[in-house]
NUDOTI-93617 format. One record per residue (C-alpha): y, z, x; residue in three letters. Coordinates in steps of 0.1 Angstrom, whole numbers. Example, Ala and Ser with C-alpha at 12.3 -4.5 7.8 and 13.67 -1.06 7.14 Angstrom:
% NUDOTI-93617
{north->-45; up->78; east->123; miza->ALA};
{north->-11; up->71; east->137; miza->SER};
This chain:
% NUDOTI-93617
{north->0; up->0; east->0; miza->UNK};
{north->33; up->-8; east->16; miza->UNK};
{north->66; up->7; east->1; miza->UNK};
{north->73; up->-23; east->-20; miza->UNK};
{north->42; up->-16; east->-42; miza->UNK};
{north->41; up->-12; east->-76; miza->UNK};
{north->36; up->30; east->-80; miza->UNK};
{north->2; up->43; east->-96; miza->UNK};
{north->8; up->58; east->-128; miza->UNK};
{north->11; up->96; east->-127; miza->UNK};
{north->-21; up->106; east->-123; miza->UNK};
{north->-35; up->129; east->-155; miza->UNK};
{north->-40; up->167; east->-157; miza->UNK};
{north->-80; up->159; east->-159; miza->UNK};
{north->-113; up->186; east->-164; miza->UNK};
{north->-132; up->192; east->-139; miza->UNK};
{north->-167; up->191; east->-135; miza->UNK};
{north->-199; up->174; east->-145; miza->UNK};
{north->-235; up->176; east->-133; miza->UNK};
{north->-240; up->215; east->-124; miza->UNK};
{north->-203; up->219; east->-141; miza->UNK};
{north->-188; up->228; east->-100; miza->UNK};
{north->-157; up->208; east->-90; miza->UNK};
{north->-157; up->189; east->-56; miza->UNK};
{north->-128; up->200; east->-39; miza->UNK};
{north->-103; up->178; east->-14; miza->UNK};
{north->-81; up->196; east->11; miza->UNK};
{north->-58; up->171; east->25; miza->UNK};
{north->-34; up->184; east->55; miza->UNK};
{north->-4; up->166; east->63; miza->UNK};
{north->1; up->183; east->96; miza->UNK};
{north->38; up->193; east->105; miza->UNK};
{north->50; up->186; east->75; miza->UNK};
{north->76; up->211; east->66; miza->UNK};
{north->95; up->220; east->34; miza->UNK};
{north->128; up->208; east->42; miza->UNK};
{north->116; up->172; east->38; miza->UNK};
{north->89; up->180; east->12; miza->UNK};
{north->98; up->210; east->-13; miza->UNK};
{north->106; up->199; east->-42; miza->UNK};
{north->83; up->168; east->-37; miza->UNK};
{north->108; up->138; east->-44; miza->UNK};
{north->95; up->107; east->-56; miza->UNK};
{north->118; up->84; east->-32; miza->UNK};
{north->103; up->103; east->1; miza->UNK};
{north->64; up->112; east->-11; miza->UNK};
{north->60; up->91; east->-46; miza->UNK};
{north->24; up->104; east->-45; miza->UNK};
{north->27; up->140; east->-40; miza->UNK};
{north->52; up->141; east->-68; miza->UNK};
{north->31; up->125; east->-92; miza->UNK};
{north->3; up->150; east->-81; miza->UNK};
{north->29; up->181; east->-85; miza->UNK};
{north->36; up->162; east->-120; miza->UNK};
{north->1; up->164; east->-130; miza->UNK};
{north->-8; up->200; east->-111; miza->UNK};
{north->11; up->229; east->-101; miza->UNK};
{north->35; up->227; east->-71; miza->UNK};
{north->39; up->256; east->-50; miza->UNK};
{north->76; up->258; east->-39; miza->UNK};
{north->76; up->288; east->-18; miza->UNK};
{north->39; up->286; east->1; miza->UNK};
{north->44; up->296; east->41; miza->UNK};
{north->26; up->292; east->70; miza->UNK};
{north->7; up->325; east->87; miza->UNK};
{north->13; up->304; east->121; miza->UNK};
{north->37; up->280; east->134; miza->UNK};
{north->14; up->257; east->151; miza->UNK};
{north->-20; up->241; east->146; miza->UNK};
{north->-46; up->259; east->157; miza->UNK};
{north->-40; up->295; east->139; miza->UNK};
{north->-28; up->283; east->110; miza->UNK};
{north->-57; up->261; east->105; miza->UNK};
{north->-81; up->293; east->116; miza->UNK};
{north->-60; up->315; east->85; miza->UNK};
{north->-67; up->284; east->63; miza->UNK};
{north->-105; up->283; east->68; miza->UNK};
{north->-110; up->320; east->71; miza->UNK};
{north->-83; up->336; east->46; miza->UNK};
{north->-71; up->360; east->76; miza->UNK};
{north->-39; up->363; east->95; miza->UNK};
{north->-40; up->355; east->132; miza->UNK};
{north->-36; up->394; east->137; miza->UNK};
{north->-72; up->397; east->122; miza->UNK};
{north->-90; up->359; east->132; miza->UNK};
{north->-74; up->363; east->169; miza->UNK};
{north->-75; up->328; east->176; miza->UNK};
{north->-40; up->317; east->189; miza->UNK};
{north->-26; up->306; east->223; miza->UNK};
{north->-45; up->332; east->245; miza->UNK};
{north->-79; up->326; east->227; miza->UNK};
{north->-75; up->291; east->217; miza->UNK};
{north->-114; up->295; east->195; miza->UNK};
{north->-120; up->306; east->163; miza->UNK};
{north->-150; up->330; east->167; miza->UNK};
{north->-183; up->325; east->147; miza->UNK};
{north->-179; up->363; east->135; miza->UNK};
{north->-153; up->351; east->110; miza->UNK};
{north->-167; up->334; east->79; miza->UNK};
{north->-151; up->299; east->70; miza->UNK};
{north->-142; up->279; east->43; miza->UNK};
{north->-165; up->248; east->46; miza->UNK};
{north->-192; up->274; east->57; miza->UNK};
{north->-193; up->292; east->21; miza->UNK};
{north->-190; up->260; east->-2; miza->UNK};
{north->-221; up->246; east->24; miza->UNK};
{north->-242; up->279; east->15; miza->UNK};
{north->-232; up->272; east->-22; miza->UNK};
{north->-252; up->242; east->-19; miza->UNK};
{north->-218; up->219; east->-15; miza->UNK};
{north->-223; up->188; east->4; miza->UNK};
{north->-192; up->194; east->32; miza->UNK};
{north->-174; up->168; east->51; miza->UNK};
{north->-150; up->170; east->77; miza->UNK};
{north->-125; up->149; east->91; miza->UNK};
{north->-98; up->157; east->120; miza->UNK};
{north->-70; up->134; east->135; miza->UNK};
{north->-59; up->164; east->152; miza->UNK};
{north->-77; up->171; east->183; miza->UNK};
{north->-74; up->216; east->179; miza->UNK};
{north->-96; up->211; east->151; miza->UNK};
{north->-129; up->200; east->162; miza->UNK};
{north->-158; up->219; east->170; miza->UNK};
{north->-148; up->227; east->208; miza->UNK};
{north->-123; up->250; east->190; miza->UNK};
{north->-148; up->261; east->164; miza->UNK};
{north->-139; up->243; east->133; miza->UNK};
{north->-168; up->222; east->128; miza->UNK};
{north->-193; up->253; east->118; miza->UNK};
{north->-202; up->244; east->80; miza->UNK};
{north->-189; up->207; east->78; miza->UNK};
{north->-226; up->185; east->74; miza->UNK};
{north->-207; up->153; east->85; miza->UNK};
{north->-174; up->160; east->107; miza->UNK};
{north->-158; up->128; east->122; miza->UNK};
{north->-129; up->133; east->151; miza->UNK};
{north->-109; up->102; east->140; miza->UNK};
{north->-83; up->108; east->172; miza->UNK};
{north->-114; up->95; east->194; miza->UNK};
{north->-119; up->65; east->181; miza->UNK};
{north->-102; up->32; east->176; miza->UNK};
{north->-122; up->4; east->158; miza->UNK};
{north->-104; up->-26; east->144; miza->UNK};
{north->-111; up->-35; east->102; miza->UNK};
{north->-131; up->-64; east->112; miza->UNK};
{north->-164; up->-60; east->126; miza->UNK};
{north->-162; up->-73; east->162; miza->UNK};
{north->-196; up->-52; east->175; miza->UNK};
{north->-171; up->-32; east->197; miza->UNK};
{north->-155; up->3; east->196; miza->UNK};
{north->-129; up->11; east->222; miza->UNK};
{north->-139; up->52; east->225; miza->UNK};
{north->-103; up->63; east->244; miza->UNK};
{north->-91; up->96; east->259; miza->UNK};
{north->-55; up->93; east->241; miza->UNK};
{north->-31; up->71; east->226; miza->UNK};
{north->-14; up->58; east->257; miza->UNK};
{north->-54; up->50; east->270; miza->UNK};
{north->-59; up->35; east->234; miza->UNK};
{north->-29; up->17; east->241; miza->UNK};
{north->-35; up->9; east->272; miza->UNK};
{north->-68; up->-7; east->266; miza->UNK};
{north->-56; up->-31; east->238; miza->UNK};
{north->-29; up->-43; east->260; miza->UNK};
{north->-56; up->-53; east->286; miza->UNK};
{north->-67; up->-80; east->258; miza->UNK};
{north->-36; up->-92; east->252; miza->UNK};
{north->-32; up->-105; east->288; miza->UNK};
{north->-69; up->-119; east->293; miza->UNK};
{north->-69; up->-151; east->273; miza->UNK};
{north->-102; up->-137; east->258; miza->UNK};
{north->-107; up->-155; east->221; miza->UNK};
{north->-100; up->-119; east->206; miza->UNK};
{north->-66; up->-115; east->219; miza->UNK};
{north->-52; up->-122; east->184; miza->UNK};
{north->-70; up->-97; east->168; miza->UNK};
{north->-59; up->-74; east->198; miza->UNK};
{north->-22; up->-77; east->186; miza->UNK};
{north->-31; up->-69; east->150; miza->UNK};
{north->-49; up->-36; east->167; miza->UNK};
{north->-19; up->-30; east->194; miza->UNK};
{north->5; up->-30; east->164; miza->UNK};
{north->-18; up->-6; east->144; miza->UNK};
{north->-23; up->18; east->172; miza->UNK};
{north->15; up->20; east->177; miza->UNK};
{north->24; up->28; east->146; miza->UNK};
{north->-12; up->46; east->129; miza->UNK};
{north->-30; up->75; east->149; miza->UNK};
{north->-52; up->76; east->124; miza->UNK};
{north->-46; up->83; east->88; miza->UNK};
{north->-58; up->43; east->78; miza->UNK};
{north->-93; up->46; east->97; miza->UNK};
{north->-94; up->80; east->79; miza->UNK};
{north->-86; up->70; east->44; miza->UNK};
{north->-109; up->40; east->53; miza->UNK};
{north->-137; up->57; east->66; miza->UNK};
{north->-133; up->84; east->31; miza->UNK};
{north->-139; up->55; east->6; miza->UNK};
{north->-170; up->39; east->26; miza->UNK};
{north->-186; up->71; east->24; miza->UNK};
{north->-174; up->78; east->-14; miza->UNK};
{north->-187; up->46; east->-26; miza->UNK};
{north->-219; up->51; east->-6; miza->UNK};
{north->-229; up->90; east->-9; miza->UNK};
{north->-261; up->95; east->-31; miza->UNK};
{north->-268; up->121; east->-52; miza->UNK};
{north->-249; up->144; east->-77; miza->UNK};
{north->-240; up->178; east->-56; miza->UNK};
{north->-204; up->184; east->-55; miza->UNK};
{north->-189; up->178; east->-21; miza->UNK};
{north->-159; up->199; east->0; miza->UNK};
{north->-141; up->176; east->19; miza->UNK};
{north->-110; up->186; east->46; miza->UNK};
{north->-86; up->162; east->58; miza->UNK};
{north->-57; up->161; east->81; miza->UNK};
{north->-33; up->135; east->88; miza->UNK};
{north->-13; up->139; east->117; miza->UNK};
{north->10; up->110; east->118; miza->UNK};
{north->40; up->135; east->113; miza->UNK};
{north->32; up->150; east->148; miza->UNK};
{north->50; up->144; east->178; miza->UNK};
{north->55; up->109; east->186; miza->UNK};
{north->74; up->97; east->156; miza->UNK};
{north->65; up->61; east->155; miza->UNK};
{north->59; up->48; east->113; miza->UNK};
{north->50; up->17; east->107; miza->UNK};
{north->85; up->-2; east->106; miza->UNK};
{north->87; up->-9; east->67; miza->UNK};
{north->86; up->33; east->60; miza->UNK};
{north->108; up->39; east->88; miza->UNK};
{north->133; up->14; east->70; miza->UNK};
{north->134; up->36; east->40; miza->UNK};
{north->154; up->56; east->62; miza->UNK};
{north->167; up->39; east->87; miza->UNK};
{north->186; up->9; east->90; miza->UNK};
{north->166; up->-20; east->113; miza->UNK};
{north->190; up->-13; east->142; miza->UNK};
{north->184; up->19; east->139; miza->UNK};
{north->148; up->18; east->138; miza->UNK};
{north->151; up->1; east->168; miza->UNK};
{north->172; up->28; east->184; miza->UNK};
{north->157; up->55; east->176; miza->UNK};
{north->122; up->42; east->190; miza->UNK};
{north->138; up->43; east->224; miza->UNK};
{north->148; up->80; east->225; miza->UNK};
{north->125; up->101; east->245; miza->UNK};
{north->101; up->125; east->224; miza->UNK};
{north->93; up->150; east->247; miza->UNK};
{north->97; up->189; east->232; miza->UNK};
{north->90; up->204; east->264; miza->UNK};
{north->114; up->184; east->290; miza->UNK};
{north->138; up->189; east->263; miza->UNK};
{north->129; up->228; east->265; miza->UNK};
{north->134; up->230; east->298; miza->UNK};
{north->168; up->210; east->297; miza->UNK};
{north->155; up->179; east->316; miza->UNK};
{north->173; up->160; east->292; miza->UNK};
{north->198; up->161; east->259; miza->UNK};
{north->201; up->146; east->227; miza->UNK};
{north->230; up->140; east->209; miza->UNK};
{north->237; up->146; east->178; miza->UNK};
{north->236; up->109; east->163; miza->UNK};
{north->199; up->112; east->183; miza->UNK};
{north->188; up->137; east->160; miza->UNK};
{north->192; up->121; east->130; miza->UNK};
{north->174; up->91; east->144; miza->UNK};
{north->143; up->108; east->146; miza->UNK};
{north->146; up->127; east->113; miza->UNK};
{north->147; up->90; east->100; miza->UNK};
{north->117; up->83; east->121; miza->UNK};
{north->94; up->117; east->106; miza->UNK};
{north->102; up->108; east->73; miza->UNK};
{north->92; up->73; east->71; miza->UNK};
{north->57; up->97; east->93; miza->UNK};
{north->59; up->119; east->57; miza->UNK};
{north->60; up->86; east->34; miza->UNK};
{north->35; up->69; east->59; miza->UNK};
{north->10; up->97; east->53; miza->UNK};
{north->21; up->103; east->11; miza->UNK};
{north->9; up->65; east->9; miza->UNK};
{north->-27; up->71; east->26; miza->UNK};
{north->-28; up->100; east->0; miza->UNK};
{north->-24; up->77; east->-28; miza->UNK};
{north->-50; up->50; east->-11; miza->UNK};
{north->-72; up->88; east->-13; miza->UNK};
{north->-69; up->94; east->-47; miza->UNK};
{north->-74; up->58; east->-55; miza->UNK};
{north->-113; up->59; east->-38; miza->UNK};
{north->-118; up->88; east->-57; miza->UNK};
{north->-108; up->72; east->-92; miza->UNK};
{north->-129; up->44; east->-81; miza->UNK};
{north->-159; up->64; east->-72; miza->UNK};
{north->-159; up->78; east->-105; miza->UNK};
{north->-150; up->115; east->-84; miza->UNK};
{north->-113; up->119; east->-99; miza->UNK};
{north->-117; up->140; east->-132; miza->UNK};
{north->-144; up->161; east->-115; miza->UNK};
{north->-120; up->170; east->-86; miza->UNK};
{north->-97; up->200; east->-71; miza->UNK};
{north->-69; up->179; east->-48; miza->UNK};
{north->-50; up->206; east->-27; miza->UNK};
{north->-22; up->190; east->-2; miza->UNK};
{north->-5; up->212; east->18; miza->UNK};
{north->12; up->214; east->52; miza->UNK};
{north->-2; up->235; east->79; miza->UNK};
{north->30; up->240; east->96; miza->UNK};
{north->68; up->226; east->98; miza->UNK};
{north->91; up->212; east->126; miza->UNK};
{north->122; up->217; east->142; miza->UNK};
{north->140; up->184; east->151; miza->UNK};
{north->170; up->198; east->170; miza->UNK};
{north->178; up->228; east->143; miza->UNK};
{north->185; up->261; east->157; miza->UNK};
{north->182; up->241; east->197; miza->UNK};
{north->145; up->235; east->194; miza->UNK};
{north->120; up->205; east->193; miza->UNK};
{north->89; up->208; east->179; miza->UNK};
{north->70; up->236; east->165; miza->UNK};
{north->66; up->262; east->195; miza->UNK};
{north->86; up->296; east->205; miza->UNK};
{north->106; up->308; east->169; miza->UNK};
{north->98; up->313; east->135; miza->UNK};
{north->127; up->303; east->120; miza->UNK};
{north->121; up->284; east->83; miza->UNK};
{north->118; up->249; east->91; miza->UNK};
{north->85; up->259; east->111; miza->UNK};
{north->68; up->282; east->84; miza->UNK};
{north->81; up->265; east->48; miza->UNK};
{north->56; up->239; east->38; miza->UNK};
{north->45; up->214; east->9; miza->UNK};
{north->18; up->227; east->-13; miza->UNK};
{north->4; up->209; east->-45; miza->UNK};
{north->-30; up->217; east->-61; miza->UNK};
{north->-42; up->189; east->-92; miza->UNK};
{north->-69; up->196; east->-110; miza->UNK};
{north->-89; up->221; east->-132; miza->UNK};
{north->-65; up->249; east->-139; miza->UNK};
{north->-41; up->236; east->-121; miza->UNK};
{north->-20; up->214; east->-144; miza->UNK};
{north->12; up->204; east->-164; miza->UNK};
{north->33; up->202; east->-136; miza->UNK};
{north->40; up->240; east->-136; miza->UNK};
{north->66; up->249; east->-105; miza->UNK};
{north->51; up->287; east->-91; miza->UNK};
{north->82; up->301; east->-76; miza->UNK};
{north->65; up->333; east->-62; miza->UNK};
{north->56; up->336; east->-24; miza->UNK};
{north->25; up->321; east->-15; miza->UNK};
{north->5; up->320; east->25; miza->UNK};
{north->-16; up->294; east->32; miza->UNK};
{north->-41; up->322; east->37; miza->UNK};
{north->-45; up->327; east->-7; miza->UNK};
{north->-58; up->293; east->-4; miza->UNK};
{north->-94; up->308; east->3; miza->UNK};
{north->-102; up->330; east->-30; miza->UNK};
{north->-78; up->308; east->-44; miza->UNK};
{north->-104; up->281; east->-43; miza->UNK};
{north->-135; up->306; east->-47; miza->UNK};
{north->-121; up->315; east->-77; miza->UNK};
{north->-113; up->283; east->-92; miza->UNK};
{north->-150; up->268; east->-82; miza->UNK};
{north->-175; up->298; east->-92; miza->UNK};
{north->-186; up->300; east->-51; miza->UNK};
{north->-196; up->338; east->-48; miza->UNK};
{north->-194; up->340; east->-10; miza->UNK};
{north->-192; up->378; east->-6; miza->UNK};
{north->-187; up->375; east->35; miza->UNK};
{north->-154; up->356; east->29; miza->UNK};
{north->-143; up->372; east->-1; miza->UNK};
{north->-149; up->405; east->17; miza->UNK};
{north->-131; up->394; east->51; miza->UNK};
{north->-101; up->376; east->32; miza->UNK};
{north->-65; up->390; east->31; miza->UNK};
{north->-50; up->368; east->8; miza->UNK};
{north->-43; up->368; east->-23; miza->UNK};
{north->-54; up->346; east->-57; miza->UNK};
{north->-29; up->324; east->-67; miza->UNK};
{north->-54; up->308; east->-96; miza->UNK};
{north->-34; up->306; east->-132; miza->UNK};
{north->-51; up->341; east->-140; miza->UNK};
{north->-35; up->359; east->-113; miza->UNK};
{north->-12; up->382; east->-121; miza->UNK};
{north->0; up->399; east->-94; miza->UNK};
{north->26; up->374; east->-70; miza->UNK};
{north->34; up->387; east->-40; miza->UNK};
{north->68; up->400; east->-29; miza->UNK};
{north->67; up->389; east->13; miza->UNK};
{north->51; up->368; east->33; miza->UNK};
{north->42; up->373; east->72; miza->UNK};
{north->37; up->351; east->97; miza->UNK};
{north->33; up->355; east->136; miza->UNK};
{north->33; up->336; east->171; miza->UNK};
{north->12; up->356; east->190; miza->UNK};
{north->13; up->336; east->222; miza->UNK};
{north->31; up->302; east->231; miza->UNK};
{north->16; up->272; east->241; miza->UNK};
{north->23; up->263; east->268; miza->UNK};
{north->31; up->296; east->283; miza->UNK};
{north->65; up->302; east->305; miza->UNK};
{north->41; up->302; east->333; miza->UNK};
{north->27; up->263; east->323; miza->UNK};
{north->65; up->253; east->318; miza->UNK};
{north->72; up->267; east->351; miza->UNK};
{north->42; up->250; east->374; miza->UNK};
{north->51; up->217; east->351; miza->UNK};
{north->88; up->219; east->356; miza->UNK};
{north->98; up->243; east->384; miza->UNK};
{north->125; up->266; east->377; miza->UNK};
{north->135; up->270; east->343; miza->UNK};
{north->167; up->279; east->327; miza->UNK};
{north->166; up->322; east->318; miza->UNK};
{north->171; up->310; east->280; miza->UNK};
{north->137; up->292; east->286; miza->UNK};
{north->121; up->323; east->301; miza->UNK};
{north->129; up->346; east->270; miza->UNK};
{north->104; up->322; east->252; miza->UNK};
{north->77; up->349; east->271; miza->UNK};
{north->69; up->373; east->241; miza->UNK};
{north->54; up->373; east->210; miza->UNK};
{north->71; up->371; east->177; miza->UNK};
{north->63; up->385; east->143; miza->UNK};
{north->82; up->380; east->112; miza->UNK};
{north->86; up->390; east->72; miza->UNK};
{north->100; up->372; east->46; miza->UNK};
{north->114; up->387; east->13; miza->UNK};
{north->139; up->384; east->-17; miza->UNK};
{north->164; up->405; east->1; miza->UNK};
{north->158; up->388; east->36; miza->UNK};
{north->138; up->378; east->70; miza->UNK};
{north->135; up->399; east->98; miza->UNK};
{north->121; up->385; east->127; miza->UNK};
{north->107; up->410; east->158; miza->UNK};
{north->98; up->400; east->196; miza->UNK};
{north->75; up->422; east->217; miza->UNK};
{north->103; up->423; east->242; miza->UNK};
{north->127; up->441; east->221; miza->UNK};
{north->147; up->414; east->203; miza->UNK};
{north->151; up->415; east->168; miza->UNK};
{north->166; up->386; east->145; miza->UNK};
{north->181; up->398; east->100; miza->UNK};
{north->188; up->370; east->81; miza->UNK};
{north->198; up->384; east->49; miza->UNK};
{north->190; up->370; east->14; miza->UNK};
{north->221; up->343; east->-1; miza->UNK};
{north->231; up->337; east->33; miza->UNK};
{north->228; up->297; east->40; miza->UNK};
{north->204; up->285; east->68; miza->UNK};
{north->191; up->310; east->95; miza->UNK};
{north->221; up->308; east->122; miza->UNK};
{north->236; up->344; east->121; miza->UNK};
{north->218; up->376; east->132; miza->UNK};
{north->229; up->402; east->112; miza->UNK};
{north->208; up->431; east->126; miza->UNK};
{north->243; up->448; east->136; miza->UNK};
{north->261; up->445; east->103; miza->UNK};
{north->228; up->456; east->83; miza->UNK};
{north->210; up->477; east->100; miza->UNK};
{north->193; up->499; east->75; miza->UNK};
{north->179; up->466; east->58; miza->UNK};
{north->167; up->457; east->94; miza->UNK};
{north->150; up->490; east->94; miza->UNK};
{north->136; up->491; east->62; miza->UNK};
{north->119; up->455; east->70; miza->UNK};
{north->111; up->467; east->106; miza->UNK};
{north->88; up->494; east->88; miza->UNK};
{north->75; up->470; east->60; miza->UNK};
{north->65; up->453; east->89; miza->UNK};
{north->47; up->475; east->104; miza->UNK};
{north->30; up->488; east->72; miza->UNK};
{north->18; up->451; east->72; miza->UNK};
{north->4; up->449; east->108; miza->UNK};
{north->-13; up->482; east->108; miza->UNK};
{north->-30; up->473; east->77; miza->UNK};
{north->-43; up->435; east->87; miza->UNK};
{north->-48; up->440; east->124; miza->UNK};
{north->-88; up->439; east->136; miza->UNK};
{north->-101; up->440; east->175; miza->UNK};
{north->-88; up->407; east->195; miza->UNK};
{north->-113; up->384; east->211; miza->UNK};
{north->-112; up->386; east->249; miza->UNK};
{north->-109; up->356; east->270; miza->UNK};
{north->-89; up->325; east->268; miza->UNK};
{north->-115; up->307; east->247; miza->UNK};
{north->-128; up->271; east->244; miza->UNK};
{north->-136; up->251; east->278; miza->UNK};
{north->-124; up->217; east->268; miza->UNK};
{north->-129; up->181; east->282; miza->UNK};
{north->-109; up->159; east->300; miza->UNK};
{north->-99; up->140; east->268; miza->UNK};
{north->-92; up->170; east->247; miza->UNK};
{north->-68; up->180; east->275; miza->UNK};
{north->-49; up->149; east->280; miza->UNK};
{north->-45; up->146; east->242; miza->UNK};
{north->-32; up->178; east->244; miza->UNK};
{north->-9; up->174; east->267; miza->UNK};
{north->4; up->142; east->250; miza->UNK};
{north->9; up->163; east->217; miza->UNK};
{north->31; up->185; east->239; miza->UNK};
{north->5; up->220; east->240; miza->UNK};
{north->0; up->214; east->279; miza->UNK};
C-alpha cells in the first residue's frame, strides 16, 4: 500500500473466538515509537491505528517501565519492572526464572510465533523461550522473487554492501539488485515481516489459536522511509536534505558534531514518514488476517515499546533521561472486549499488558499471574492506577564505552554515569539519579524544561517517598554478571543501532 491508496474501511468492533471459543492474540510493536507523534492516533500520520482505536479502545496515557529495548521488552513479556526481571544494561538477558508471555499461552496449548527486526530480542537475549517458530528478520535479506539465493548479512551497511557488489558486476541480476538496493535502504524489515506473516497465515493447519509478537523497527535510528512517506512530511528538497545529515546519537553525545535547529526538524520529518511506513505494514497485517478468515476471532494489541528524543531537552535517541518523549507511547487494543472506540484516560505501564491479556483470553497461568506486577486494564477492571514508574537502571553504552570510543568526554557527558528512576502522577513527575540529582516537574506546567525541586520541595518529597514505597515494594535479587555472550553480527548491529 503506498500513501496514495484508497484507506480500508474502519475495521469493525468484531467477537472473538470460534473452535475452542480462545481468541488468537497479535502483539505488534512499533519500536521507538513515542506518543508525541502517535497519541491521539491521527488518521493523516497512522490512518491504520486510528481506524483500529476507532474500532477498539485507545490507551492515551500507557508508559514505558524502560526507555530502551531490551527492558522494556523483558516487563512486556514478563509483567515485571526492571527492578524485579533485572535484565537492563549491566545484565543484558532476561533469566529463564522469570515466566514469559509466549511461554504461558504455549502451555495453554496456543500455537506461538515469534518475529523480531530488532536484534535485543532474539533468543541470545532470552526472548525466544516459548515462541514454537521465531524468525530474526534483521538477518536476512531475500528479494520477492525467487532467485534460489539468500544474502545472510551481519548488518545493514554489510546488507548494503553486498547488493552494491551486483550492481557493479554486469551479472544478469543486476536489475533485480537495484530493486533490492532501493528496498534495503529504505525497509529493515517490516515488508519481509508482514510478508513472511501472510505466507504462514494462509498456510498454517489446524484450528488451535495462535500468539503471535511482532516488532517493526523501522522508527529506530537511521531514519530512512521509503521517499513517498517521507513526502508526507517533507517537501522533495527536503527529503533530500535531511538524508544527508549525520544520524549518529552518540558522536552527537559526546559533542563530535551539532545540529541546527532547521536539522531537527528534518529528521522529525524523516521518523514520521518511519511511523506511517510502519502504520501501512500494520494495515497490510490486518488485511492477511481478514483474508485468512483470523480477523473476528482476533485480539490486535499495537503498542510502542519506547519513545525518542530528536534533539528535545539536548538528546538524540532513547538513552541517559527519562523525560516524556522517551516513556509516553501509542497503545490500541481491537478486539473482544475491547471496542467502540472508547479513549481510557487513566495511567497504564506496558507491564498491565500481561493479565491484561490472561484475563481477556481465559489462560490460567498461575507462574505469571503470581510473578506479575501490573495491573488489569480489561473493561472489568475497576481499579485505574494513580502513577506510573519507570527506571534506567544502567546506560548503554556506559560512560566508560563512550570514553574508550571517543576519548575525553565533555563533564555534561560524564553525569550520564548513574542510574535514574522516575514517578509519574496527576500532581507531577519527579525524577531521582543514584548520584544525588533530583528533577520536579509539576502537574499544568507545559513540556518538561524547568526543575522545580527548589520552589516545591514538599511535593518533591512527598514523591521522593512515593517513590520509595514503590521500589521497596517491587524490587527482587539482581542477576549477577553482564549477561548474554553475543556474536559478531549481533555486536555490529548493535553498534549500528547506537548501543555499542
Amino acid at each position: 500500500m503506498t500513501p496514495d491508496s484508497s484507506p480500508h474501511e474502519t475495521a469493525e468492533p468484531h467477537p472473538v473466538g470460534d473452535g475452542d471459543g480462545r481468541p488468537n492474540v497479535v502483539l505488534v510493536v512499533m519500536d521507538t515509537a513515542r506518543g508525541v507523534d502517535t497519541v491521539p492516533a491521527d488518521a493523516d500520520v497512522t490512518p491504520t491505528l486510528a481506524s483500529l482505536a476507532d474500532a477498539g479502545t485507545e490507551f492515551t496515557r500507557a508508559y514505558t517501565s524502560a526507555p530502551w529495548t531490551l527492558p522494556a521488552h523483558a516487563s512486556l513479556f514478563t509483567g515485571l519492572y526492571t527492578a524485579a526481571h533485572g535484565a537492563h544494561g549491566g545484565h543484558t538477558y532476561l533469566d529463564t526464572d522469570h515466566e514469559t508471555l509466549p511461554e504461558a499461552f504455549q502451555s495453554a496449548g496456543y500455537e506461538t510465533v515469534g518475529i523480531s527486526n530488532n536484534c535485543w530480542i532474539t533468543g541470545e537475549f532470552g526472548f525466544d523461550r516459548g515462541f514454537e517458530r521465531f524468525r530474526k528478520g534483521w538477518q536476512y535479506v531475500q528479494s520477492d522473487v525467487d532467485t534460489g539465493a539468500v544474502v545472510r548479512a551481519t548488518g545493514v551497511s554489510n546488507r548494503l554492501t553486498s547488493v552494491k557488489k551486483l550492481l557493479t558486476t554486469g551479472n544478469p541480476v543486476s536489475t533485480l539488485a537495484n530493486v533490492v538496493y532501493e528496498r534495503l535502504r529504505e525497509d529493515d524489515g517490516a515488508a519481509r515481516t508482514t510478508d513472511w506473516v501472510d505466507g504462514w497465515l494462509r498456510s498454517r493447519e489446524g484450528d488451535r489459536p495462535f500468539f503471535l509478537f511482532c516488532n517493526y523497527i523501522e522508527p529506530h535510528i537511521p531514519y530512512d522511509p521509503p521517499r513517498a512517506y517521507a513526502e508526507r512530511f517533507l517537501s522533495p528538497a527536503a527529503v533530500d536534505a535531511a538524508r544527508q545529515l549525520r544520524q549518529a546519537p552518540r558522536a552527537f553525545d559526546v559533542g563530535e558534531y551539532e545540529l541546527s535547529d532547521r536539522d531537527w526538524e528534518l529528521l522529525r520529518g524523516l521518523y514520521r514518514g518511519e511511523i506511517a511506513y510502519v502504520d501501512a505494514q500494520l494495515d497490510r497485517l490486518r488485511e492477511s488476517l481478514r483474508a485468512a478468515g483470523e480477523w473476528e476471532q482476533t485480539v490486535v494489541v499495537v503498542v510502542g515499546d519506547h519513545g525518542e528524543n530528536i534533539g528535545e531537552y539536548g538528546f538524540f535517541g532513547h538513552q541517559y533521561n527519562l523525560h516524556e518523549n522517551l516513556l509516553h507511547v501509542p497503545l490500541v487494543i481491537a478486539g473482544g472486549p475491547f471496542r467502540d472506540g472508547d479513549q481510557y484516560e487513566q495511567y497504564v505501564q506496558l507491564l498491565d499488558l500481561v493479565p491484561t491479556l490472561l484475563e481477556t483470553t481465559g489462560v490460567s497461568v498461575s507462574k505469571l499471574s503470581m510473578q506479575c506486577q501490573g495491573q488489569s486494564v480489561h473493561p472489568s477492571s475497576t481499579t485505574p492506577r494513580t502513577a506510573v514508574y519507570a527506571e534506567h537502571v544502567q546506560p548503554r553504552p556506559t560512560v566508560a564505552a563512550l570514553e574508550t570510543r571517543f576519548g575525553d568526554l565533555p563533564a555534561t557527558v560524564r553525569q550520564f554515569d548513574r542510574s535514574l528512576r522516575a514517578i509519574r502522577t496527576d500532581q507531577g513527575t519527579y525524577i531521582r539519579g543514584s548520584d544525588g540529582s533530583q528533577w520536579l516537574y509539576p502537574a499544568g506546567e507545559a513540556g518538561e524544561h524547568h526543575d522545580r525541586t527548589d520552589r516545591r520541595p514538599a511535593l518533591a518529597a512527598r514523591l521522593d517517598t512515593r517513590l520509595d514505597d514503590w521500589l521497596g515494594s517491587v524490587e527482587r535479587d539482581q542477576p549477577t554478571g553482564s549477561g548474554a555472550e553475543v556474536s559478531a553480527a549481533t555486536e555490529q548491529r548493535l553498534a549500528e543501532l547506537g548501543y555499542l
